[in-house]
N, CA, C and O atoms as a MOPAC input file, in Angstrom:
PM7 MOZYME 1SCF
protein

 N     49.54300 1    -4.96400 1   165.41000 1
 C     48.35500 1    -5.77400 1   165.54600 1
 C     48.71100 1    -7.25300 1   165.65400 1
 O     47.82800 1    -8.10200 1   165.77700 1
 N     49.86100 1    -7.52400 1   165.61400 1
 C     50.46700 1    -9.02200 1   165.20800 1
 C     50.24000 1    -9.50900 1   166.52100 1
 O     49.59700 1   -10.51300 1   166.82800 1
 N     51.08500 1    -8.35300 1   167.60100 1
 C     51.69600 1    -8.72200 1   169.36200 1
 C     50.50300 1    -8.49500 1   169.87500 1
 O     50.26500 1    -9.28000 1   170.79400 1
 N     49.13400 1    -7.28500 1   169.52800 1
 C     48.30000 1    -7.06000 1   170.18400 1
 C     46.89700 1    -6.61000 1   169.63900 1
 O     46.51600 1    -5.43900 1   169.63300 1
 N     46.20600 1    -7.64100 1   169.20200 1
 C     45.31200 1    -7.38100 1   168.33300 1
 C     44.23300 1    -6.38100 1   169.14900 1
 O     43.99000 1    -6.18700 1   170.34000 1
 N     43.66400 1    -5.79900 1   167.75500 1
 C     42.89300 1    -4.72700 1   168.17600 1
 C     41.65500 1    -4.66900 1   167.76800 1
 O     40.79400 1    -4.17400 1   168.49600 1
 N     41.35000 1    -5.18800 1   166.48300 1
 C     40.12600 1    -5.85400 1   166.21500 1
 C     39.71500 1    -7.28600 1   166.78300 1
 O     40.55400 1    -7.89400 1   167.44800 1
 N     38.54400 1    -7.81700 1   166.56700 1
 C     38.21600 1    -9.16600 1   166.41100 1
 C     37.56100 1    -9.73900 1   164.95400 1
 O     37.59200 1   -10.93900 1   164.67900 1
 N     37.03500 1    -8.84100 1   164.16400 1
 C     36.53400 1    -8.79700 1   163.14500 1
 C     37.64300 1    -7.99400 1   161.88400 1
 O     37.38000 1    -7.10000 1   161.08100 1
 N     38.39800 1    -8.43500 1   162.03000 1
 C     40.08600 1    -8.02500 1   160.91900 1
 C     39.80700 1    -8.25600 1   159.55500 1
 O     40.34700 1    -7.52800 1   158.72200 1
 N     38.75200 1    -9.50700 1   159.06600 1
 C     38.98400 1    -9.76600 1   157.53900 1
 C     37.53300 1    -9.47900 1   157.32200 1
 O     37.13300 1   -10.23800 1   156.43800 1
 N     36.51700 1    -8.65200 1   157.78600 1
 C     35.52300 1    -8.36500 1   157.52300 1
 C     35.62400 1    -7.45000 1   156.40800 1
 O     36.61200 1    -6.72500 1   156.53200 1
 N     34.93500 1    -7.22400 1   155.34100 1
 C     35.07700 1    -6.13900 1   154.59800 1
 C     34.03800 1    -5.05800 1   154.43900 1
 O     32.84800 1    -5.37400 1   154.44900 1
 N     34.53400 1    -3.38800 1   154.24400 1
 C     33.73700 1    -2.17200 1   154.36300 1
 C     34.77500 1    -1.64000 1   153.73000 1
 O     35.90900 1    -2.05400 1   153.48800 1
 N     34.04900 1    -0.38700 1   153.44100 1
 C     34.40600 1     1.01600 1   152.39600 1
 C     35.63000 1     1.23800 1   153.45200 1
 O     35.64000 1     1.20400 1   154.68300 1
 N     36.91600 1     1.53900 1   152.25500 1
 C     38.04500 1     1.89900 1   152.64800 1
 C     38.16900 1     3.73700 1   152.34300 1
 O     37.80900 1     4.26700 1   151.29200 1
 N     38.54800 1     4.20800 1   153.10600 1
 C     38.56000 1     5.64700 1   152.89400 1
 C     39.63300 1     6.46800 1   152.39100 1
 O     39.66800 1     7.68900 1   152.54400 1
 N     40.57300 1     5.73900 1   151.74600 1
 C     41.62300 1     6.17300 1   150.60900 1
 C     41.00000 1     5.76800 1   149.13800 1
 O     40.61600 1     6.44400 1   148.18400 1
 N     41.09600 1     4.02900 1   149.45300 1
 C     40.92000 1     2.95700 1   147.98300 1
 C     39.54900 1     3.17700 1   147.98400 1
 O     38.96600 1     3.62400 1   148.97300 1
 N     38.70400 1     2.74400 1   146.39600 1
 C     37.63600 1     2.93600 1   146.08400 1
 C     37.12700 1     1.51100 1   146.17900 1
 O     35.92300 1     1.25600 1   146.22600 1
 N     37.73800 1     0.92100 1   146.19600 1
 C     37.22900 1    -0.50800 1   146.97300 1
 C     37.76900 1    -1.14400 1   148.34200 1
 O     38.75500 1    -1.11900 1   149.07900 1
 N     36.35600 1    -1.79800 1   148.20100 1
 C     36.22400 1    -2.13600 1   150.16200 1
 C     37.63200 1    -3.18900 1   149.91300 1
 O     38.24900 1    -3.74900 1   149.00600 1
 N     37.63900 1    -3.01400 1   151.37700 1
 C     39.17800 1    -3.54100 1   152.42200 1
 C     38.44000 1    -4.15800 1   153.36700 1
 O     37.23300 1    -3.99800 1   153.54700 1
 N     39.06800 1    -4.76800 1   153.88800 1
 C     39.51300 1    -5.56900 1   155.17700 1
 C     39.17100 1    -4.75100 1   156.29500 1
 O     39.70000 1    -3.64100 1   156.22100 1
 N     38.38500 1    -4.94900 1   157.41700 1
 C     38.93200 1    -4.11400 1   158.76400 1
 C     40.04400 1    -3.33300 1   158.87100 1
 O     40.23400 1    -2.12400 1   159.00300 1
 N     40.79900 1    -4.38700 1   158.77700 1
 C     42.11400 1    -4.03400 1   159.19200 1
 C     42.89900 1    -3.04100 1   158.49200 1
 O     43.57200 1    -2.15400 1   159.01500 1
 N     42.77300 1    -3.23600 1   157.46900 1
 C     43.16600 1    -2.32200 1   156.38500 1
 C     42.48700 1    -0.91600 1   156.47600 1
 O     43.24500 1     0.05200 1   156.53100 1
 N     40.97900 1    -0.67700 1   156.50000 1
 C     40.03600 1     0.32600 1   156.48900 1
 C     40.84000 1     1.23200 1   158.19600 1
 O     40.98400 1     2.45300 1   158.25600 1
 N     41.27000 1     0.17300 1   159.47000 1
 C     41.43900 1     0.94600 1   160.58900 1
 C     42.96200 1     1.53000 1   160.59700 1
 O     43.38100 1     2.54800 1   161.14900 1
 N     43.73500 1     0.46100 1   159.72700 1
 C     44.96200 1     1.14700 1   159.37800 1
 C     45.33600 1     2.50700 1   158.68500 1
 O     46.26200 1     3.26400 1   158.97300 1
 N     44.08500 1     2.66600 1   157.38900 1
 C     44.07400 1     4.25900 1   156.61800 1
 C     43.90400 1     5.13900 1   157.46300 1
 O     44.47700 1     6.22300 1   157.34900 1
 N     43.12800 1     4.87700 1   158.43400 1
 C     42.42000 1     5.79700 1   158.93800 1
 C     43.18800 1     6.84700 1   160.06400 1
 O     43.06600 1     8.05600 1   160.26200 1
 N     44.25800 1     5.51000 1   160.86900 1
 C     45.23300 1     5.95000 1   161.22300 1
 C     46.21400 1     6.66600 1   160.64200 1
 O     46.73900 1     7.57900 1   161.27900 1
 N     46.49800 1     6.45400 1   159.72500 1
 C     47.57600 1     7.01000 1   158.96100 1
 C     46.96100 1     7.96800 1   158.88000 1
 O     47.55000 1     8.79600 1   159.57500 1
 N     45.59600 1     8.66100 1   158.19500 1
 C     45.18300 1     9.88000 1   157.73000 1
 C     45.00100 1    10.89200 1   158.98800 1
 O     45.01300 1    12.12300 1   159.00800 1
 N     44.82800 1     9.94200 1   160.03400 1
 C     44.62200 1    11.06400 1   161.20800 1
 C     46.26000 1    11.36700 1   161.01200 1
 O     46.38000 1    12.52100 1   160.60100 1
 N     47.52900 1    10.72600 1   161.16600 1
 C     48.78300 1    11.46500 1   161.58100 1
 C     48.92000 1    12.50000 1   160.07200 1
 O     49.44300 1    13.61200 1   160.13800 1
 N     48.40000 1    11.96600 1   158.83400 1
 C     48.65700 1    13.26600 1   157.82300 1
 C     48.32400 1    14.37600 1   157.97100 1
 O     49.03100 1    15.37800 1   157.85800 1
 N     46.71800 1    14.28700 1   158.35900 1
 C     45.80700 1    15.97500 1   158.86600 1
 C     46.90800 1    16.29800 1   159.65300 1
 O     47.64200 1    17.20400 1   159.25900 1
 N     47.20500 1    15.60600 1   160.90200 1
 C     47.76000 1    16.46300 1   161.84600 1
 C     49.33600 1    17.12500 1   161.28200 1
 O     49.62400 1    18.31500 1   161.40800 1
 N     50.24200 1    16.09800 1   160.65400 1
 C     50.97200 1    17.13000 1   159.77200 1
 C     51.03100 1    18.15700 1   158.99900 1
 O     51.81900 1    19.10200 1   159.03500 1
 N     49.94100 1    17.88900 1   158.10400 1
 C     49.45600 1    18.64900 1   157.14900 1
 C     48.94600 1    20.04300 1   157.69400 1
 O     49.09500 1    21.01400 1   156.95200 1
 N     48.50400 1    20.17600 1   158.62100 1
 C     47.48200 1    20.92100 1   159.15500 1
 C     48.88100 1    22.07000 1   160.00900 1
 O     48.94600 1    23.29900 1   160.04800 1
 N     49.67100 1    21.17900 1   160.49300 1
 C     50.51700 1    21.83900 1   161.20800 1
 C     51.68900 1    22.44900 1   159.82100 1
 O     51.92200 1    23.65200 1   159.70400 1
 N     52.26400 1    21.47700 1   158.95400 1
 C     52.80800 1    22.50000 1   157.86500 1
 C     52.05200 1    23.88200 1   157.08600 1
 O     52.73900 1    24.72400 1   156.50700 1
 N     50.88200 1    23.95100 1   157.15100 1
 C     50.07600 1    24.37300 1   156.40700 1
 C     49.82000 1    25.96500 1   157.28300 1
 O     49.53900 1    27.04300 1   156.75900 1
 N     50.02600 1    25.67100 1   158.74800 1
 C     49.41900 1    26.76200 1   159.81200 1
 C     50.80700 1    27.81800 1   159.95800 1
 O     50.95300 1    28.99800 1   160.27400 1
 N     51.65100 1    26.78600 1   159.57700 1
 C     53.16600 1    27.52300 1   159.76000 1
 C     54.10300 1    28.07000 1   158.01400 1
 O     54.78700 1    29.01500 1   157.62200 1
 N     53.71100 1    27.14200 1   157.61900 1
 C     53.88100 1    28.15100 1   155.87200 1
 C     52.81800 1    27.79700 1   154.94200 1
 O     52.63500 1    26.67500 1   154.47000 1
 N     52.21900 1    28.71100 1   154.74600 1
 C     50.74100 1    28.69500 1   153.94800 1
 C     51.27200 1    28.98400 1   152.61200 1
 O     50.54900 1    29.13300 1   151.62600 1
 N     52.58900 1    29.06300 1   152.60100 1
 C     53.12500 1    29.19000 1   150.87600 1
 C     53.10700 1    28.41900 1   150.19400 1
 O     53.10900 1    28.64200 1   148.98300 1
 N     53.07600 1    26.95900 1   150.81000 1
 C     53.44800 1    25.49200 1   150.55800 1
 C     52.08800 1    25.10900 1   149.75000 1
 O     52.17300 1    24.22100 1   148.90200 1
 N     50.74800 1    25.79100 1   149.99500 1
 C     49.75900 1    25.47600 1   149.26700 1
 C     49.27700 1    24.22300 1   149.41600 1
 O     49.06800 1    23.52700 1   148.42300 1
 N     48.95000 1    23.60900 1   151.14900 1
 C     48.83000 1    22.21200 1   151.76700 1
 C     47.40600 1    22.86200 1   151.53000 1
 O     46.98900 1    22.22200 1   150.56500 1
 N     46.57400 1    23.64300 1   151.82400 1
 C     44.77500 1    23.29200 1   152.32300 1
 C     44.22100 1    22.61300 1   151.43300 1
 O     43.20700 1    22.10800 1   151.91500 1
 N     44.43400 1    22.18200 1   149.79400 1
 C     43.82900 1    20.82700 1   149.19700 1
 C     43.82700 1    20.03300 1   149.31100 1
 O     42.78900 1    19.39100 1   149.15600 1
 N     45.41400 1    19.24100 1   149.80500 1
 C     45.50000 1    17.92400 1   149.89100 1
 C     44.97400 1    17.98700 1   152.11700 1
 O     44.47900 1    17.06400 1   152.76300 1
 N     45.18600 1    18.76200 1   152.39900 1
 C     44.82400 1    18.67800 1   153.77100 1
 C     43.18100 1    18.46900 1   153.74400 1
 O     42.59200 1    17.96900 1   154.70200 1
 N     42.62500 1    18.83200 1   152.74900 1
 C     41.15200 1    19.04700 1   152.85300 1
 C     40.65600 1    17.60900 1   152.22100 1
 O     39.50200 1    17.18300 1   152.27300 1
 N     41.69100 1    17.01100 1   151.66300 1
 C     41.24700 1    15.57300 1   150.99700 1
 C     41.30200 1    14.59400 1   151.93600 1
 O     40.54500 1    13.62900 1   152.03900 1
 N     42.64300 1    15.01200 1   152.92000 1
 C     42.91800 1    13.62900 1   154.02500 1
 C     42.22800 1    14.10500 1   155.33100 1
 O     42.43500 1    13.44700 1   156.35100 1
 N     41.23800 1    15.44900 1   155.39200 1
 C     40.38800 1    15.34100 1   156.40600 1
 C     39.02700 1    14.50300 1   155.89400 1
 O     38.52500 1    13.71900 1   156.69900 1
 N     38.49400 1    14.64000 1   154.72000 1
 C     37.34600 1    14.06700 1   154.01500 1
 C     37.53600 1    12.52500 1   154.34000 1
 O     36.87600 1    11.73300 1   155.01200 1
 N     38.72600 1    12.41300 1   153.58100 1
 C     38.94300 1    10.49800 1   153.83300 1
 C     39.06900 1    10.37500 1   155.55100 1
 O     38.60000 1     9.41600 1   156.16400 1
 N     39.51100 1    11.07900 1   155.95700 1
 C     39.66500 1    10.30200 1   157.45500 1
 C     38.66700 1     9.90000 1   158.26300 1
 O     38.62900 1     8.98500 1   159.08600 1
 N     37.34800 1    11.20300 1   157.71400 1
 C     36.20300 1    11.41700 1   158.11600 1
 C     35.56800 1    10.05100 1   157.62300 1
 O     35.04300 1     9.42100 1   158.54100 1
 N     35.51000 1     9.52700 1   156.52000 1
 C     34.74500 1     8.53000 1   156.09800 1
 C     35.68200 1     7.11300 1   156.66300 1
 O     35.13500 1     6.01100 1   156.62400 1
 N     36.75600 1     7.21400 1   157.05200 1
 C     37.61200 1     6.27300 1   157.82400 1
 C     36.78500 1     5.71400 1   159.14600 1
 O     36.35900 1     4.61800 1   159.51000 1
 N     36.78900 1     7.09500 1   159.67700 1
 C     36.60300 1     7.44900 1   161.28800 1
 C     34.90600 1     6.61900 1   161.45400 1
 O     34.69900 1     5.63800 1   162.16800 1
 N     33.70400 1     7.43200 1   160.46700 1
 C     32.64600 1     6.66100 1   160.13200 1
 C     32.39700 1     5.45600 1   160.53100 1
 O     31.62300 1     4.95500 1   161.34700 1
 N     33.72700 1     4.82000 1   159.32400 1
 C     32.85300 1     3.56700 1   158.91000 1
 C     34.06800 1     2.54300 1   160.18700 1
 O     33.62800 1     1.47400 1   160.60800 1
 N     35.15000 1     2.90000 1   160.54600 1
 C     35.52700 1     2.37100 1   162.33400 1
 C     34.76500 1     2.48300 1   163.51000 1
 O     34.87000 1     1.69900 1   164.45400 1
 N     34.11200 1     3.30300 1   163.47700 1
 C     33.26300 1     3.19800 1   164.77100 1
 C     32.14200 1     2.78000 1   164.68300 1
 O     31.50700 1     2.41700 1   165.67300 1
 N     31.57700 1     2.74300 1   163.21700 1
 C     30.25500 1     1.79300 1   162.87800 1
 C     30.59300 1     0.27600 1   163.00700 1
 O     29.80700 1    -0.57600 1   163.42300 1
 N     31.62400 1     0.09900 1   162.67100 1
 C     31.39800 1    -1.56600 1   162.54700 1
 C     32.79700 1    -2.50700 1   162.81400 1
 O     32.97800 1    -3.71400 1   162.65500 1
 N     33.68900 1    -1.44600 1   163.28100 1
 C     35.01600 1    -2.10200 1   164.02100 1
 C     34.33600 1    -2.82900 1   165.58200 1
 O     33.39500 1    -2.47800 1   166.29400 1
 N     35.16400 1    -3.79900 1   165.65900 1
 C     34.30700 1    -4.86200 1   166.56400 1
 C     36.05800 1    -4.64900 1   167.78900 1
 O     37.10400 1    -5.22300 1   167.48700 1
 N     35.96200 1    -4.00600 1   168.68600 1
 C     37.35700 1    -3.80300 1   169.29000 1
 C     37.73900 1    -4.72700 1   170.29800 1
 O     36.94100 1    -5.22900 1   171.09000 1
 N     39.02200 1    -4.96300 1   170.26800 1
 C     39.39200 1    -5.63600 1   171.53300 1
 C     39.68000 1    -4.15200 1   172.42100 1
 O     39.73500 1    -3.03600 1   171.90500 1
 N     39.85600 1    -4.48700 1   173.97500 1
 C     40.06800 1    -3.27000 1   174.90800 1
 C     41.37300 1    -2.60500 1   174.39200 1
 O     41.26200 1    -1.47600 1   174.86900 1
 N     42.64000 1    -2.62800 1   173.64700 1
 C     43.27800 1    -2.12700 1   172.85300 1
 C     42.54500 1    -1.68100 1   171.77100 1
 O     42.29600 1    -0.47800 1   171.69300 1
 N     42.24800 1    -2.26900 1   171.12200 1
 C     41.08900 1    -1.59500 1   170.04000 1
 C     40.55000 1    -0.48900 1   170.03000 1
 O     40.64900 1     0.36600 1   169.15000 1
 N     39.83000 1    -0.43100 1   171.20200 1
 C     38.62400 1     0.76200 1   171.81700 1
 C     39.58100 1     1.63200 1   172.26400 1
 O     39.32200 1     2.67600 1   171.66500 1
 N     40.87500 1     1.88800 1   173.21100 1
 C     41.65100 1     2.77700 1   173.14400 1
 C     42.36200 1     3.02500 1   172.16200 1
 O     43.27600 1     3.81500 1   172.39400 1
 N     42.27200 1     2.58300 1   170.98500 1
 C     43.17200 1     3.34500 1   169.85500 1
 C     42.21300 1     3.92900 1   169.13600 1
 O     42.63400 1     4.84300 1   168.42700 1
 N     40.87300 1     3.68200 1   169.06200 1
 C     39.91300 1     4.27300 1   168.22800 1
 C     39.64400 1     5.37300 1   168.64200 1
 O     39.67800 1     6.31400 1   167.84900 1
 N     39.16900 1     5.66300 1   170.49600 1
 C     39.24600 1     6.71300 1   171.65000 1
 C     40.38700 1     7.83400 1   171.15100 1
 O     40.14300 1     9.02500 1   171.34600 1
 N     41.28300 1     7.54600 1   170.68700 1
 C     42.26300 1     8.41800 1   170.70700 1
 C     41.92800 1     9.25000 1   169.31500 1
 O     42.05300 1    10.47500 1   169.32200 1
 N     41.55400 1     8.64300 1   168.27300 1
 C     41.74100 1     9.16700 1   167.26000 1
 C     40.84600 1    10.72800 1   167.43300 1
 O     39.70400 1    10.75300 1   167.89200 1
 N     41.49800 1    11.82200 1   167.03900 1
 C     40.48400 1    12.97500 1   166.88800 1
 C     39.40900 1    12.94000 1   165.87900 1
 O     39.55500 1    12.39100 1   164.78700 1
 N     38.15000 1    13.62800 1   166.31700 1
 C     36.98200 1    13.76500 1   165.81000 1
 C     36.96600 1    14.24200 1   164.32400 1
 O     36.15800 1    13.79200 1   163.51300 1
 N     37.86600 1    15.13900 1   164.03000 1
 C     37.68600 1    16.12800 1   162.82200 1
 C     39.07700 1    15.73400 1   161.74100 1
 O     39.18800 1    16.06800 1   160.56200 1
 N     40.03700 1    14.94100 1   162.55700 1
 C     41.21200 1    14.76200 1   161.48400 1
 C     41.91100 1    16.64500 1   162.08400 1
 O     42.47100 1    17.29900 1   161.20400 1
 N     41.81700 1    17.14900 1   163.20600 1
 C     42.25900 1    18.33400 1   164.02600 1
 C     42.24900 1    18.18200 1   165.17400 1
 O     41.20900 1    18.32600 1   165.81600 1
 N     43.64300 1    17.78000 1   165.85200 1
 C     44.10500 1    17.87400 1   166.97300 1
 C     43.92500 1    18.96800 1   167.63500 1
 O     44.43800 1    19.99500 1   167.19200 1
 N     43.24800 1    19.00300 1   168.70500 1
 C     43.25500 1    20.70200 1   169.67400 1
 C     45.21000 1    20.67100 1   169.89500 1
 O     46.01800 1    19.74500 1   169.96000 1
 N     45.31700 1    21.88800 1   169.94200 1
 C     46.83900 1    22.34400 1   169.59600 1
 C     48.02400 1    22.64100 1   168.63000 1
 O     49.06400 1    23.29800 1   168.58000 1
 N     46.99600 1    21.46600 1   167.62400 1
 C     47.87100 1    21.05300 1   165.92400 1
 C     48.26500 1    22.70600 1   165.61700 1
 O     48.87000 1    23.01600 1   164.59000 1

């Protein structure tokens, strides 16, 4: 975000979807990212050894991502980088293919 910003509204603050207190834009679009690449790990360790006992914590970082995903497309203000990184993120925290 340093080389190519993606918000315009970065130090605005809203409900962060890990922390129980509000964050920053930036911070709130950063979890959110991260939680989409966990589901999709998670989801993929979980489909391939179900011994490992992932569907709780997979079911926690689809919940948070969900309230991530929410509260980014409610009130993330994007630059045209912005809007394609938000575009990308999957709907459910489940990649078709994961």
């Amino acid at each position: 975000m340093a080389f190519d910003p993606v918000l315009t509204n970065p130090m605005e603050i809203h409900q962060a979807p890990i922390r129980p207190d509000p964050r920053p834009m930036f911070q709130v679009l950063h979890g959110t990212f991260v939680l989409a690449r966990n589901c999709r790990v998670h989801g993929r360790l979980q489909d391939r050894f179900p011994e490992l006992g992932l569907s709780t914590q997979l079911e926690k970082f689809r919940e948070q991502y969900g309230r991530g995903l929410q509260v980014t497309r409610e009130f993330m203000k994007s630059t045209v980088m912005g809007s394609l990184l938000l575009q990308s993120l999957p709907e459910t925290g489940v990649e078709a293919g994961a």
